[in-house]
N, C-alpha and C positions, 0 to 999 in steps of 0.2 A: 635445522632447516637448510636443505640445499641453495646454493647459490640459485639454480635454475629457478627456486620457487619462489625464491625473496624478489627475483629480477619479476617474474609475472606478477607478484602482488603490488610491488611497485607503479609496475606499466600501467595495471587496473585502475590504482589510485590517481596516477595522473590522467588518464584517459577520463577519469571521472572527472575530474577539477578541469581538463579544456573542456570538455562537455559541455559543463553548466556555466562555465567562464563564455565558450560558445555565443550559448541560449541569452546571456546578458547582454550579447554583441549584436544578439541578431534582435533583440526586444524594440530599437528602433525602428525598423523600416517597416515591424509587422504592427507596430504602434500607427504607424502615419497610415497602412491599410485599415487600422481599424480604431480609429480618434475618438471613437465612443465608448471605447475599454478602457478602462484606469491603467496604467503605466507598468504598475507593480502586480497587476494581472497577467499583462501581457507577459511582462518577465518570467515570471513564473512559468507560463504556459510553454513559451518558447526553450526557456531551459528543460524539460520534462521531452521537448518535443527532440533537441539536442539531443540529447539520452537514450531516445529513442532509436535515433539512428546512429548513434555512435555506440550501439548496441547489440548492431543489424552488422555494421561495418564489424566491428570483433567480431561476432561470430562465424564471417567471412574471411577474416584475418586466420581463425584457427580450422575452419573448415567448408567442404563444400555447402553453402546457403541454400535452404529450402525449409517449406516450412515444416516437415518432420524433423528435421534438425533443428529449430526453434521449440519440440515437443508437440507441436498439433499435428499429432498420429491417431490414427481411427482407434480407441479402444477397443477391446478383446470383445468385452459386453456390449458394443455399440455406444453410439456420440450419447443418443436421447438417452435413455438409462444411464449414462454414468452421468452426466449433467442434471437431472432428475434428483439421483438419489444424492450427490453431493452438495448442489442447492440447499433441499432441505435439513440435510447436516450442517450447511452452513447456517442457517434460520434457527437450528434447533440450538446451535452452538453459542450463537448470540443472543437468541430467549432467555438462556438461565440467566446470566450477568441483566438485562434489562429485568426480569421478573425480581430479582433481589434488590436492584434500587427502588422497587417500588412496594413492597414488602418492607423495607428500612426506612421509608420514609425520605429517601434520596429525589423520588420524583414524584411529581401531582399529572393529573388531567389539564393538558392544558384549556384554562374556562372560557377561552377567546375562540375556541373548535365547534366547530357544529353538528358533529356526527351526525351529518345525513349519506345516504347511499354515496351520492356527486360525491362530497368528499374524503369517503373511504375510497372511492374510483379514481381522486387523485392522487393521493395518496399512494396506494397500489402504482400505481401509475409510474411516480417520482422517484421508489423505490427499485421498482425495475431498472428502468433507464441507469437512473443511477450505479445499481448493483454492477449491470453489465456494461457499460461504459466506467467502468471501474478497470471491472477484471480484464476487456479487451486490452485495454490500453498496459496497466501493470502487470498483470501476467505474462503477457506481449512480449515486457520488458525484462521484470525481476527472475521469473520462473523459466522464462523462455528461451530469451538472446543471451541475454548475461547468465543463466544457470547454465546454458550448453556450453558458450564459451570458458568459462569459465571451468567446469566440470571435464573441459578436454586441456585446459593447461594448469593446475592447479592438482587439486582433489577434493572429496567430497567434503571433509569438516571446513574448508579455506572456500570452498564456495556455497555453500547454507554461512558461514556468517556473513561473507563480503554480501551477498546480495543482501540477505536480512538487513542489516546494517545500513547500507544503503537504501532498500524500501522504506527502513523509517525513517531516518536521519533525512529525503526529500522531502518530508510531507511538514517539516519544520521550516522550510525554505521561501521564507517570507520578506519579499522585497517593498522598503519602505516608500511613500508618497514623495516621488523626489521635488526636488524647493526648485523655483527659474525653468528656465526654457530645459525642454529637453534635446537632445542630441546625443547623435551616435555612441559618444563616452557614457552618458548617462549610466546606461545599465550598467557597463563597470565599473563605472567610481561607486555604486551602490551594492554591486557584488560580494564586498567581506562584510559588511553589515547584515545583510540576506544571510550569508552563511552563515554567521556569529549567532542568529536567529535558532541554529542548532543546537548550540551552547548556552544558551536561555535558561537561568533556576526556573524550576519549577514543573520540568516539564518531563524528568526522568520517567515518573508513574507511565505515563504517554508514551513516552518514548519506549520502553520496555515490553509494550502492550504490542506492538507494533511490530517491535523485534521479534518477538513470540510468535505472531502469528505469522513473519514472513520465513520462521523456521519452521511451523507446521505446511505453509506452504510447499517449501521446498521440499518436507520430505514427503508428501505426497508425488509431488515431480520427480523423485526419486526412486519410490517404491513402485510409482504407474510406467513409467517411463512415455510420460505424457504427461499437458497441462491441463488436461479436461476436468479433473476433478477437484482440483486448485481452483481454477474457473471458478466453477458453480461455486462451492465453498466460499471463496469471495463474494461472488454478487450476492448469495443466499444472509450472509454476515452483515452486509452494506443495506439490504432490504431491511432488514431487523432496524438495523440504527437507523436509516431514512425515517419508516415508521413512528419507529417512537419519538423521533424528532419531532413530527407532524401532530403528535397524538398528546403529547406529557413535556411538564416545563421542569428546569432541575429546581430541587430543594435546598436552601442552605439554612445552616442556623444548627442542624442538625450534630449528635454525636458521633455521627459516622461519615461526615464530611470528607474526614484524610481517605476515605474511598475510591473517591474520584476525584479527576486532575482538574486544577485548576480551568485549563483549556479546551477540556473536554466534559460534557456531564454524564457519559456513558462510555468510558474509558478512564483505564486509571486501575489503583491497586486492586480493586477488585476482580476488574478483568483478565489482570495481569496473573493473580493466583490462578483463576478459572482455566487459564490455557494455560498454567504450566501443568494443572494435574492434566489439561487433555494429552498434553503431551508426553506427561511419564504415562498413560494409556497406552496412548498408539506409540509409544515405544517399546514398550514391553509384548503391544500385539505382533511389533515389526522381527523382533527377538524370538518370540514363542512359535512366528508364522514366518520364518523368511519368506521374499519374491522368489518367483519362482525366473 
């Protein structure tokens, strides 16, 4: 590893750590605008929002800003078709893993639902939103700011993991109900605990699942030279799980429990196999078909 690379991976790491050190600093004053959010929401929110823009800032750091250099470039095949067809790859991708916990006996109906029209229409509904207020926001970020940045000081194996790594390792980042008044410190005296959160037993299965897909992500964003198909794939993925959230309760008791993570009931080893073979797929597609 060259000096030059070791000095960028570094940079990245600390640029990560003021970031979300940042988002803990700033958790007061967007607390006191908004006193009806629990504290450790706030935090959370404002650190992701940090990220965001110390995201935007790198990618200005290593080049001219705009947003085809973030990846939202008009597709070859147009926006609505490749958002289309990667959507329902995303739906399709996360159907098998949801079809198999309930096939094993992993999830039920849940009996408290009422399956009427209304609440398949909210359902739908929750899942959208969700999907795409997902992928705005993360793609925005993982696939976007930090894979351009990153992909022009680095290279391609050093930035599919930093970002992967990162995509999941945030979604761990749980800051606890702090004790006494709060104030400006707050967030950061509560900030290594929130991190430490990453390093949590039990959560590998999860974490891994996560990993996975922020490397199927990327090489999308790699192979397209755009993040439009990463998009949809994500909100198409997030819809599935919305869904079945809405619709089915987890099962335990079961002999195929070590399936799924403790903190998740539709994540976890199972899904974790499921995207590595999609993965050795679309690898072997990316092998057999170079981009052109």
């Amino acid at each position: 590893m060259s000096a030059r690379l070791l000095f960028q991976i570094v940079f990245f790491v600390v640029l990560v750590g003021a970031a979300l050190a940042a988002g803990a600093l700033l958790a007061y004053p967007v607390h006191l605008l908004l006193p009806m959010v629990e504290f450790s929401s706030v935090a959370e929110r404002s650190s992701l929002l940090c990220g965001l823009v110390a995201s935007l800032l790198y990618v200005r750091w290593t080049m001219p800003f705009s947003l085809a250099a973030i990846g939202y470039r008009r597709p070859a095949t147009g926006l609505l078709p490749a958002l289309a067809q990667s959507y329902g790859l995303g739906m399709l991708v996360m159907a098998v893993p949801v079809l198999l916990l309930s096939l094993l006996g992993l999830s039920h109906l849940d009996p408290d639902a009422s399956f009427t029209p209304a609440f398949f229409l909210q359902a739908l509904l929750i899942g959208l939103v969700a999907g795409f207020g997902a992928s705005i926001i993360e793609e925005t970020l993982f696939r976007g700011a930090l894979y351009s940045g990153l992909e022009r000081r680095t290279n391609l194996f050093w930035t599919i993991l930093l970002s992967s790594l990162l995509y999941s390792a945030v979604h761990f980042l749980e800051y606890p109900s702090p004790d006494g008044d709060i104030t400006w410190l707050t967030g950061l005296a509560l900030f290594p605990e929130a991190v430490g959160q990453m390093f949590r037993p039990g959560i590998l299965s999860h974490f891994l699942t996560l990993f996975l897909l922020g490397v199927l992500l990327c090489l999308l964003r790699w192979r397209d030279g755009h993040v439009w198909r990463a998009f949809g794939l994500h909100a198409g993925i997030v819809m599935v799980i919305k869904l079945h959230s809405e619709i089915a309760d987890k099962t335990t008791g079961t002999d195929y429990d070590f399936l799924v993570n403790v903190y998740s009931s539709r994540l976890g080893w199972l899904t974790t196999v499921w995207l590595l073979v999609i993965l050795a797929v679309y690898g072997w597609h990316c092998y057999r078909k170079p981009a052109n």
